[in-house]
ZAVOSE-539895 format. One record per residue (C-alpha): residue in three letters; x negated, y, z. Coordinates in nm, 2 decimals, padded with zeros to 4 digits. Layout:
<pts>
{"ALA",{X,Y,Z}};
...
</pts>
This chain:
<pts>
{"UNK",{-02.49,00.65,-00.63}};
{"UNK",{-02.51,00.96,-00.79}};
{"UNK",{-02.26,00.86,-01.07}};
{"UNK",{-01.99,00.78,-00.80}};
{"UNK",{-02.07,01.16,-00.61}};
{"UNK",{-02.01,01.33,-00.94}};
{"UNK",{-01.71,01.10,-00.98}};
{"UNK",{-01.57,01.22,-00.63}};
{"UNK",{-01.68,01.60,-00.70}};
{"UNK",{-01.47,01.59,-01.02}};
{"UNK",{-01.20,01.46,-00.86}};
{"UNK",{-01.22,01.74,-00.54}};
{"UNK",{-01.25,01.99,-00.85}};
{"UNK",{-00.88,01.88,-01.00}};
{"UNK",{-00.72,01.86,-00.72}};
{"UNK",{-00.82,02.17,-00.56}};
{"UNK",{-00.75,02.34,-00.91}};
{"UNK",{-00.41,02.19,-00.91}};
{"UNK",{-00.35,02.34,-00.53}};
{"UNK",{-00.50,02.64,-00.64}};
{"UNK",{-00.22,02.67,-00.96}};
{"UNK",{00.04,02.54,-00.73}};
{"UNK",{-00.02,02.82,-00.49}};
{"UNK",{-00.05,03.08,-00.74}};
{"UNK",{00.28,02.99,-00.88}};
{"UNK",{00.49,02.93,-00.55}};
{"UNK",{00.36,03.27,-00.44}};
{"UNK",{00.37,03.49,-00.77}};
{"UNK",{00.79,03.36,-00.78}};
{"UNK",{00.74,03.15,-01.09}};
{"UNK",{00.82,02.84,-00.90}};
{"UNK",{01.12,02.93,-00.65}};
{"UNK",{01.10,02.88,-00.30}};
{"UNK",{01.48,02.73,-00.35}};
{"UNK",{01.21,02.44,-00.52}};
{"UNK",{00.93,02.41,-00.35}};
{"UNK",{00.68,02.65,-00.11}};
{"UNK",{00.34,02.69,-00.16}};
{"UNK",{00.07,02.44,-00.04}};
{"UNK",{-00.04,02.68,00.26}};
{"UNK",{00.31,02.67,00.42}};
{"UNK",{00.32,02.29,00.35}};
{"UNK",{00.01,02.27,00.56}};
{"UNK",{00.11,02.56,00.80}};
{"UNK",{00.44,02.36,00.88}};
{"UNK",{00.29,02.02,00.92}};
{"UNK",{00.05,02.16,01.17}};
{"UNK",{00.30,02.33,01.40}};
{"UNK",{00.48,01.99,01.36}};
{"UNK",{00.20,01.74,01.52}};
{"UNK",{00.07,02.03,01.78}};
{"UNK",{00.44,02.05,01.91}};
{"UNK",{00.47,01.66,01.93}};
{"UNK",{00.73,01.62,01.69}};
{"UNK",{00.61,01.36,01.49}};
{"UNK",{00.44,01.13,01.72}};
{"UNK",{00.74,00.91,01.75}};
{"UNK",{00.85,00.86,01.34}};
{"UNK",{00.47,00.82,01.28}};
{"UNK",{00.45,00.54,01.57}};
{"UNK",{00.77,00.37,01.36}};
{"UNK",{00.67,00.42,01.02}};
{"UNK",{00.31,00.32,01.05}};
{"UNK",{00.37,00.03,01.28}};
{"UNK",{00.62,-00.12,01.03}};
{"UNK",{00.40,-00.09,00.76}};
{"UNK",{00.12,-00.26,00.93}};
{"UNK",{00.32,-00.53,01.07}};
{"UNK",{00.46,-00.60,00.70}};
{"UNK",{00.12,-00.57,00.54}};
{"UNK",{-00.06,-00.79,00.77}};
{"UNK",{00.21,-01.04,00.72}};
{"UNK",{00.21,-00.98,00.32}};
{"UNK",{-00.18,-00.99,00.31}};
{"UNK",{-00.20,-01.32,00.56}};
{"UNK",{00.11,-01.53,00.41}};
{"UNK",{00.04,-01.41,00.06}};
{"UNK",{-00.28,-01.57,00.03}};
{"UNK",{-00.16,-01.86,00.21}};
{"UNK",{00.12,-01.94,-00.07}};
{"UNK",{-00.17,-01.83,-00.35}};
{"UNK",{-00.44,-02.07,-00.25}};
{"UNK",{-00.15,-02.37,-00.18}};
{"UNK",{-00.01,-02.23,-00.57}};
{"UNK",{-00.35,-02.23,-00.70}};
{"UNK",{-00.41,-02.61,-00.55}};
{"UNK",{-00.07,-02.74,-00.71}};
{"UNK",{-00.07,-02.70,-01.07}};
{"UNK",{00.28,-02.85,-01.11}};
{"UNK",{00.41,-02.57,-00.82}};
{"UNK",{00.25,-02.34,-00.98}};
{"UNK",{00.42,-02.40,-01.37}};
{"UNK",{00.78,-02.43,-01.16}};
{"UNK",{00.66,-02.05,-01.02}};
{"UNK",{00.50,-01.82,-01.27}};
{"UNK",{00.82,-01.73,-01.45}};
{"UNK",{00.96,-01.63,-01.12}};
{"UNK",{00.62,-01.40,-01.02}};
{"UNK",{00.62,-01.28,-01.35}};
{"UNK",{00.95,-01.15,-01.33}};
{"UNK",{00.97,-01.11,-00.92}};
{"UNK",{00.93,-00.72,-00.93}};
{"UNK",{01.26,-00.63,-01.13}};
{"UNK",{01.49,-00.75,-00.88}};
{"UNK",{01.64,-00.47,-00.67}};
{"UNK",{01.55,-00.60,-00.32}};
{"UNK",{01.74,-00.34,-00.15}};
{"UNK",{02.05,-00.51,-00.22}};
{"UNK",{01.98,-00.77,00.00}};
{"UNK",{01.94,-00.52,00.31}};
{"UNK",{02.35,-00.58,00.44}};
{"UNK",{02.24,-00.98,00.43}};
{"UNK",{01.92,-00.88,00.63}};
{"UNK",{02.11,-00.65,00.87}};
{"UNK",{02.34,-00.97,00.92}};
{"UNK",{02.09,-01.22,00.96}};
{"UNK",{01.81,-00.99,01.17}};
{"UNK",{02.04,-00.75,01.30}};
{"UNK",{02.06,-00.35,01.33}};
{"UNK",{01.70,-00.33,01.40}};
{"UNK",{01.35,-00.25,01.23}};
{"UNK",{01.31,-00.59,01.12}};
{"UNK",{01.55,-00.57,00.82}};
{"UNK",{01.29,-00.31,00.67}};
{"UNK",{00.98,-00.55,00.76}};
{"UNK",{01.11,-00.81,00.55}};
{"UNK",{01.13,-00.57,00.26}};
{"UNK",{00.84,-00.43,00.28}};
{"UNK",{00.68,-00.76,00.32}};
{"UNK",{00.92,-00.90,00.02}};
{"UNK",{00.75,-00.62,-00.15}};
{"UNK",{00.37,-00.68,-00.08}};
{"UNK",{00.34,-01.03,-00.05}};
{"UNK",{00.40,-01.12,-00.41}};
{"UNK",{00.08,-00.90,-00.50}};
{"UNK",{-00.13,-01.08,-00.29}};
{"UNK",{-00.03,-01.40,-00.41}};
{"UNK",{-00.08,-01.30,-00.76}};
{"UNK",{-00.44,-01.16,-00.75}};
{"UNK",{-00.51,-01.47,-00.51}};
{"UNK",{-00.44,-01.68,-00.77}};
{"UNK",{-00.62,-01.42,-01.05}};
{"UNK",{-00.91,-01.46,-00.83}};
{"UNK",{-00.94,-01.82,-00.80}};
{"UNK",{-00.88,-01.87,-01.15}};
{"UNK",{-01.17,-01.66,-01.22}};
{"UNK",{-01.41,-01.86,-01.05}};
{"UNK",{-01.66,-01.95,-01.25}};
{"UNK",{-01.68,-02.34,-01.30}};
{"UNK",{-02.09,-02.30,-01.30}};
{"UNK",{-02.08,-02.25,-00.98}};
{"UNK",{-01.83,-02.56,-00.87}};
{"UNK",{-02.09,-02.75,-01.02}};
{"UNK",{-02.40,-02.54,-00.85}};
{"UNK",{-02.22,-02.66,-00.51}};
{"UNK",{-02.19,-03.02,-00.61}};
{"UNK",{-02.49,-03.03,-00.68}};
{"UNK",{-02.63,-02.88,-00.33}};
{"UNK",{-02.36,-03.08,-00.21}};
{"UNK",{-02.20,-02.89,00.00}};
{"UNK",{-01.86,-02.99,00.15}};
{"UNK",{-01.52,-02.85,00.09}};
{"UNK",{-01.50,-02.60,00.36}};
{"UNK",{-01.85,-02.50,00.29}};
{"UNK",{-01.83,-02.47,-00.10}};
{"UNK",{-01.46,-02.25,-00.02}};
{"UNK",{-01.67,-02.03,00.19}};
{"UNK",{-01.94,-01.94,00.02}};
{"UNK",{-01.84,-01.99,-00.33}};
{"UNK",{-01.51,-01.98,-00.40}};
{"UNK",{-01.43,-01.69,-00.19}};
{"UNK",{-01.68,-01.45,-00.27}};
{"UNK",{-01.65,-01.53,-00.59}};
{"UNK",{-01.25,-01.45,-00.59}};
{"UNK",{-01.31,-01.19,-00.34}};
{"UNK",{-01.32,-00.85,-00.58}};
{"UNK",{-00.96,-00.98,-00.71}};
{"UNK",{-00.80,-01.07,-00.37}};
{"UNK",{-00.93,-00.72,-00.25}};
{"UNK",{-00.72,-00.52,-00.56}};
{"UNK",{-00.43,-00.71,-00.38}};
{"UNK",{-00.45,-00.64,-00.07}};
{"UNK",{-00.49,-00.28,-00.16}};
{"UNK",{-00.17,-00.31,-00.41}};
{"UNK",{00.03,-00.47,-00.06}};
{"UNK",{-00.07,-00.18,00.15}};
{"UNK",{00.09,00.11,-00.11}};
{"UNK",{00.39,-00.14,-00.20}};
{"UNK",{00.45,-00.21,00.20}};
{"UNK",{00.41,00.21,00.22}};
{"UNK",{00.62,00.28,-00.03}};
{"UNK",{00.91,00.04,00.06}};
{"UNK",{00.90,00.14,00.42}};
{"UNK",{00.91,00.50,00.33}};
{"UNK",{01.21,00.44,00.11}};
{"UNK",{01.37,00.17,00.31}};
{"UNK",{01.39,00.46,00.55}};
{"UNK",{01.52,00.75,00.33}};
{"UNK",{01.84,00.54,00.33}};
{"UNK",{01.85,00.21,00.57}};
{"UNK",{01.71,00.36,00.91}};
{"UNK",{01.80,00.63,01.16}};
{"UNK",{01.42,00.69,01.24}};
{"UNK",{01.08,00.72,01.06}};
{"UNK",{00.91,00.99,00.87}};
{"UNK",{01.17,00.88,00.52}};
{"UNK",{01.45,00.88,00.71}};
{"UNK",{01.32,01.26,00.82}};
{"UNK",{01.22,01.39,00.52}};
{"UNK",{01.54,01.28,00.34}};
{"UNK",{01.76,01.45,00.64}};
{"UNK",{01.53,01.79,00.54}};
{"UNK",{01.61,01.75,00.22}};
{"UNK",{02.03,01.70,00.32}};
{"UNK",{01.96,02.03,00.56}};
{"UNK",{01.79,02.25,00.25}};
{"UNK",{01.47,02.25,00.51}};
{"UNK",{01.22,02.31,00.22}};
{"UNK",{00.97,02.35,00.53}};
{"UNK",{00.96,02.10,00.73}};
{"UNK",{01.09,01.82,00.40}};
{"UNK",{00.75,01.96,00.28}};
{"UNK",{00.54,01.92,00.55}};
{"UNK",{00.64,01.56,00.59}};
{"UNK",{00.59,01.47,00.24}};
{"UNK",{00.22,01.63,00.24}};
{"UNK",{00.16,01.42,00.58}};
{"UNK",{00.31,01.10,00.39}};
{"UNK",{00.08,01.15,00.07}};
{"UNK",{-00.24,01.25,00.27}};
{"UNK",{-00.19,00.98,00.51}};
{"UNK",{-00.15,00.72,00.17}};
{"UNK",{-00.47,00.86,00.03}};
{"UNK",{-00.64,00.80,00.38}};
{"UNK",{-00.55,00.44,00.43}};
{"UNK",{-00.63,00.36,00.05}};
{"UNK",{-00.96,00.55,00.09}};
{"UNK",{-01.02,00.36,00.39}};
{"UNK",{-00.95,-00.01,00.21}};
{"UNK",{-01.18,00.15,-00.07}};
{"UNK",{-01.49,00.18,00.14}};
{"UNK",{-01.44,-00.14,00.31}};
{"UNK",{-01.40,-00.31,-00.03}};
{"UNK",{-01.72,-00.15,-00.13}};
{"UNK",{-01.89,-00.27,00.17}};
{"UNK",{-01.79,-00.64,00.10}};
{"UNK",{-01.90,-00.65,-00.26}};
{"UNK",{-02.21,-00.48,-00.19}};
{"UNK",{-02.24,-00.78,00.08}};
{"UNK",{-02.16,-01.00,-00.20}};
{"UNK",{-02.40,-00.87,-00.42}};
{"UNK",{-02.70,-00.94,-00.17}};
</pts>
């Protein structure tokens, strides 16, 4: 415990160094305000922008894609890992393609996806979900090839059944794996959403921030990429302590 608070402490300590740097250099007119303003005014702008209301509506879009795409990534993804993992001749057929899935451009495809879902926000789930899903399925299968074949036997032995020896073997023991991909589908459904909307939607806090940027609004382009970041941090931080929860479960 007291290795992971001086772990968080140094952390604090280089990021409010960094700020403090940041600040100093936006203000002194090293870094021009043309560039970027100081951390203060990032802050001062983003507040004025939730107290008025302004936000409410692109953070309703934004995050509700996100979390419609990453439930779907996180549920289907270890659907197709576990089926991979329990068809070895499926699997051979697929590893050079997840091996390879994350170089193609998959915002090519968004004029097909307009076509087939229409003008709509579906078009960004499925990228977003084309985006996370593939992580999932990966550390699925990572996980269950990591399960140690001791253990199969330890079942047997007990003989427990199939569902039983999945749910309290199998799982827990590919559990610390299947939880780095989960977290890996939440920032790659953020990050396609947020850039699906800097140039495929009319809404959303992307397509916002890249219309600031069009406008030269230093202010309020900012203040909605602070909100994005801390917001990122937030939700990762939140999977982190639930991750630690369910290992320290494990462990008992």
């Amino acid at each position: 415990m007291k290795g992971r608070q001086a772990a968080m402490a140094v952390r604090v300590a280089v990021v409010a160094v960094f700020l403090l740097l940041l600040e100093v250099l936006c203000r002194s007119g090293v870094i021009s305000p043309l560039v970027m303003i100081p951390p203060s005014a990032m802050l001062i702008s983003l507040c004025e922008m939730l107290l008025a209301g302004d936000l409410t509506d692109d953070i309703v879009r934004t995050f509700g894609t996100v979390a419609v795409a990453f439930a779907a990534a996180t549920v289907v993804g270890f659907a197709v890992g576990a089926l991979v993992h329990a068809l070895p001749r499926l699997r051979r057929a697929l590893d050079p393609i997840l091996a390879s899935y994350y170089s193609v451009p998959f915002f090519v495809f968004y004029p097909l996806l307009v076509a087939l879902l229409g003008l709509s926000v579906l078009p960004l789930i499925a990228i977003a979900f084309a985006f996370a899903a593939p992580a999932v399925v990966m550390s699925t299968l990572l996980g269950l090839d990591r399960v140690p074949p001791v253990l199969l036997k330890v079942a047997r032995i007990h003989r427990l059944g199939p569902a039983s020896t999945v749910f309290h073997v199998v799982l827990p023991a590919a559990l610390p794996s299947i939880l780095n991909g989960i977290k890996l589908a939440l920032a790659y459904a953020f990050i396609a959403v947020i850039a699906g909307e800097f140039i495929l939607s009319g809404g959303g806090l992307g397509y916002h921030i890249a219309y600031a940027y069009e406008s030269f609004d230093n202010k309020t382009m900012y203040g909605l990429m602070l909100f994005v970041l801390v917001s990122a941090i937030l939700l990762n931080g939140l999977l982190h302590m639930w991750e630690g929860r369910l290992l320290r479960r494990r462990q008992r």
